[in-house]
N, C-alpha and C positions, 0 to 999 in steps of 0.2 A: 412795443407790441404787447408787451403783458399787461401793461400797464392799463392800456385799453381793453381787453378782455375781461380783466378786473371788472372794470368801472361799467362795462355791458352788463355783465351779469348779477351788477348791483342793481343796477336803472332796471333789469329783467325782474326783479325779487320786488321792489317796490312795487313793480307797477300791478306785479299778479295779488301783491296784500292789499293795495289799496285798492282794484275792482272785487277782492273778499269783501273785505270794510263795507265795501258801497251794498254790495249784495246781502250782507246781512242787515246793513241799516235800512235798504229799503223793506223789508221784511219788516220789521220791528217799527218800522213809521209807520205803516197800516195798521196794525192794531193800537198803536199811542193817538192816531187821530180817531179810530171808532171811538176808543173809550173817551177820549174828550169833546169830542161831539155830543157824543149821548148822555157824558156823566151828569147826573141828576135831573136827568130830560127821561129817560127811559133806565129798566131795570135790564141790564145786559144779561145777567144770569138768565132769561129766558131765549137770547138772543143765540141760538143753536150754531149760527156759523162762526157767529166771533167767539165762544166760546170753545166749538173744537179747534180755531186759529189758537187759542191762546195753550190749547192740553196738549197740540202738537211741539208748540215750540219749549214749553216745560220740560213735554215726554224727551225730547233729543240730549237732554241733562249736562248741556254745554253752556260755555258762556252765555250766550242769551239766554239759554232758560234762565239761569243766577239773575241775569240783568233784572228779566221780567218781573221773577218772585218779587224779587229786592224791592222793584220798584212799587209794584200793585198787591205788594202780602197781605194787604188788607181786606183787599176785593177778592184776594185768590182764597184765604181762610176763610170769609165769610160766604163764600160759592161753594163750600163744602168740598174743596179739591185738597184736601190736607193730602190723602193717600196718595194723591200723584207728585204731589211735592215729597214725601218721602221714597217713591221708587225713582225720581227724579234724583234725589242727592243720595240713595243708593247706588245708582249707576254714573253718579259724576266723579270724573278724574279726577285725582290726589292735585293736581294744577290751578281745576277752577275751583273744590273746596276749600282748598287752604291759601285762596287768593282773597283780600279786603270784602268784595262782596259774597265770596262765597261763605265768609266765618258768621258775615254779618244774617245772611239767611240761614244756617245754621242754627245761630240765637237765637233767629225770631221763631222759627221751627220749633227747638225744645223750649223756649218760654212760656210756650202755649201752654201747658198742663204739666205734670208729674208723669215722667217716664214707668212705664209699666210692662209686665211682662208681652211680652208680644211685641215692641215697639222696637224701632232698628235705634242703637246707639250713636251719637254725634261723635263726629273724630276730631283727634285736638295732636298739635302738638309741643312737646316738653323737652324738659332736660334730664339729662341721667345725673348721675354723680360724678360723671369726667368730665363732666359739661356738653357732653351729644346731643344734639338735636335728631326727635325720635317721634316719627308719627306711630298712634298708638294702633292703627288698623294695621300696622307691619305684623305686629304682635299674633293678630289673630289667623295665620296664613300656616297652614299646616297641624293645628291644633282643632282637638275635638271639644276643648272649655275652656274658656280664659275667665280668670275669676278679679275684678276690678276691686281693690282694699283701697278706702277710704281712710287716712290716718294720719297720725303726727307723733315727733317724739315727744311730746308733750301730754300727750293723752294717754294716761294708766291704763282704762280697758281697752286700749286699743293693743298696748305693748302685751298685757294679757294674754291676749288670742295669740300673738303672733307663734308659741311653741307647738300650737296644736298644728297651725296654716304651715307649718315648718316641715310637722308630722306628715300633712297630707300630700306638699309638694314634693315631697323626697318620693312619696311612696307611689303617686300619679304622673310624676313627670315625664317617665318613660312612655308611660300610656295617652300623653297628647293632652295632659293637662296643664297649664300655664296660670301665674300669678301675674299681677303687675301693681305693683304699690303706689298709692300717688300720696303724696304729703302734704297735707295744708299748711305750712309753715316758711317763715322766716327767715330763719336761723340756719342755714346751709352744715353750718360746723356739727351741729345738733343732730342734725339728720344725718349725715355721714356715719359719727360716731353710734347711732343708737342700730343702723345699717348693721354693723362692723359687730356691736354688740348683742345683737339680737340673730346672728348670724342668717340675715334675710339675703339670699344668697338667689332671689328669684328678681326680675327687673323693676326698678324702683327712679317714679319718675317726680320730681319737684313741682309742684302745683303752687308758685307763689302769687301769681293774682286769682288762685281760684275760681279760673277759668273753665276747665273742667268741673269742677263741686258744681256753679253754677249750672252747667248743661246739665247734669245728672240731678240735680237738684237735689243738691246734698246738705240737707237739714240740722246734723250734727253725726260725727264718729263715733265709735268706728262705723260705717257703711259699705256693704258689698252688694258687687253686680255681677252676678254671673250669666256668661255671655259666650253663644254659640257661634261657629265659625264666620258665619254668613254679616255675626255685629248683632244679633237679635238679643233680647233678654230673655234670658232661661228662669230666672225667681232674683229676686233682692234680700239681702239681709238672712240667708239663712248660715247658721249655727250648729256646730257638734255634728251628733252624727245623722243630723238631715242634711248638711252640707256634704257631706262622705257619702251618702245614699244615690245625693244626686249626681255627685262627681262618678261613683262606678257606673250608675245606669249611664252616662254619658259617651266616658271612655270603657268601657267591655261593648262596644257593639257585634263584635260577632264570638262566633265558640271558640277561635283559635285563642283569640288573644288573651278568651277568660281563661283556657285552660291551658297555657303558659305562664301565667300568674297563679295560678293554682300550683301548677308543678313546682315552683319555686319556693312557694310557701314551706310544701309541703316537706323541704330538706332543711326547713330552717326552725321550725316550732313544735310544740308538739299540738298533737291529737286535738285536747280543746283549744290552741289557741286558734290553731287551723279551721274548727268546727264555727268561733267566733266570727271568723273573716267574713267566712263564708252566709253568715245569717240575715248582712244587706243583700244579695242576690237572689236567697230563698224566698225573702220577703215579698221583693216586687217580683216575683213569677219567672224571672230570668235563668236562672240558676235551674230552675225544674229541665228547663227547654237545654240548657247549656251542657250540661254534667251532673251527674246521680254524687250523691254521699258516700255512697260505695267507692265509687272509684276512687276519689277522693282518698277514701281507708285504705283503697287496697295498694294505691300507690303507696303513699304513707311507709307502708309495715315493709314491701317488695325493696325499700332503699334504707331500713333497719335494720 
């Protein structure tokens, strides 16, 4: 008797996927026969209905969107529909992006041009150093900047930076700032040990087919992408303390959090060093809105 109930509710599972199957395929055969009818018979981009057929099934950012892209990217970039194809693999499940045609449309997406500010980041994923596989859009889920280093043990001014990028994650971290290191190399043994010795103690993922560098179009290291929660690019390649300017406008979003960071300074330094901290804030206007210098002092002196 169970036997049979089994094998019912097998033959039930089948039968509801393969009238899905049918029902999306017939979807998707009316627009494969418009476009082949018409293809170089008439100019579809002026063709209003086949056209919103084709923005609706993109807009759904499910497998048949991927299918479509996949199959007509060429028709679809040349219709001027980039921007729907990027809120399209915006809103596509970690399932269909990181399935063969989703990585494939992916590619074909950021090969188009050089990524820039503004533009939403392509997701990949890697290996840690215990050998974890790790998608990189996990990374940016509760954080207010995730900062993407470009690098290798092999590269001098990349090892360079890393005491400064050291400085700033110890000092941001609490505050919802995040690194993640990707390596274009090799040599596994190499990378581990420069890890271990450079004491990068933030997530560090192995880029060996430079799969990643690709999408971001990474030209030559070191290279950085700093990148707001949503996946967007906040600036590239910034350095010192334009890098630390941007990271506190980032993470200080509101008075509490600046002025818990203040308080803590202010039992740890003295007077100038405290007055220094404080000089990226003044700068960009924040700090006026946030907390006076005074107070700043008067704490200061109340806990001496």
């Amino acid at each position: 008797m169970k036997k049979i109930i089994i094998i019912f509710l097998l033959l039930g599972t089948l039968s509801v996927s393969a009238k899905n199957e049918l029902k999306k395929s017939k979807r998707i055969r009316k627009i494969e026969n418009t476009y082949a009818a018409a293809h170089q018979k008439a100019d579809l981009r002026k063709d209003k209905v086949f056209m919103k057929k084709l923005l609706c099934v993109i807009a759904k950012a499910d497998d048949e969107a991927a299918y479509m892209i996949d199959r007509y990217y060429v028709f679809i970039y040349a219709s001027g529909l980039r921007e729907s194809v990027a809120r399209a693999l915006a809103k596509m499940p970690n399932r269909v992006r990181q399935s063969e045609i989703g990585i494939r449309v992916q590619n074909q997406y950021y090969s188009l041009r050089d990524l820039n500010e503004g533009d939403r980041v392509p997701d990949f994923t890697m290996n840690t150093p215990d050998g974890k596989r790790v998608n990189f859009y996990t990374f940016l889920k509760g954080k207010k900047c995730v900062l993407l280093d470009f690098w290798a043990s092999w590269c001098k001014p990349c090892c360079a930076e890393m005491p400064e990028l050291k400085r700033l994650y110890d000092q941001y971290k609490q505050q919802g700032f995040e690194i993640i290191g990707i390596s274009l190399e090799q040599d596994k043994d190499s990378w581990k040990a420069k890890i271990e010795e450079l004491q990068m103690d933030w997530p560090q993922l192995l880029d060996v087919k430079e799969e990643a560098a690709r999408k971001y179009v990474v030209g030559a290291i070191p290279h950085t992408v700093l990148i707001d929660p949503s996946g967007v690019i906040i600036a590239k390649n910034l350095r010192g303390k334009e890098l630390e300017e941007k990271i506190t406008k980032l993470v200080y979003t509101t008075k509490e959090t600046f002025k818990a960071e203040m308080f803590e300074r202010s039992s740890i330094g003295t007077i100038s060093e405290i007055y220094d901290s404080i000089e990226p804030y003044e700068e960009r206007g924040a700090f006026a809105q946030a907390w006076s210098v005074a107070e700043i002092f008067r704490i200061v002196l109340n806990k001496r």
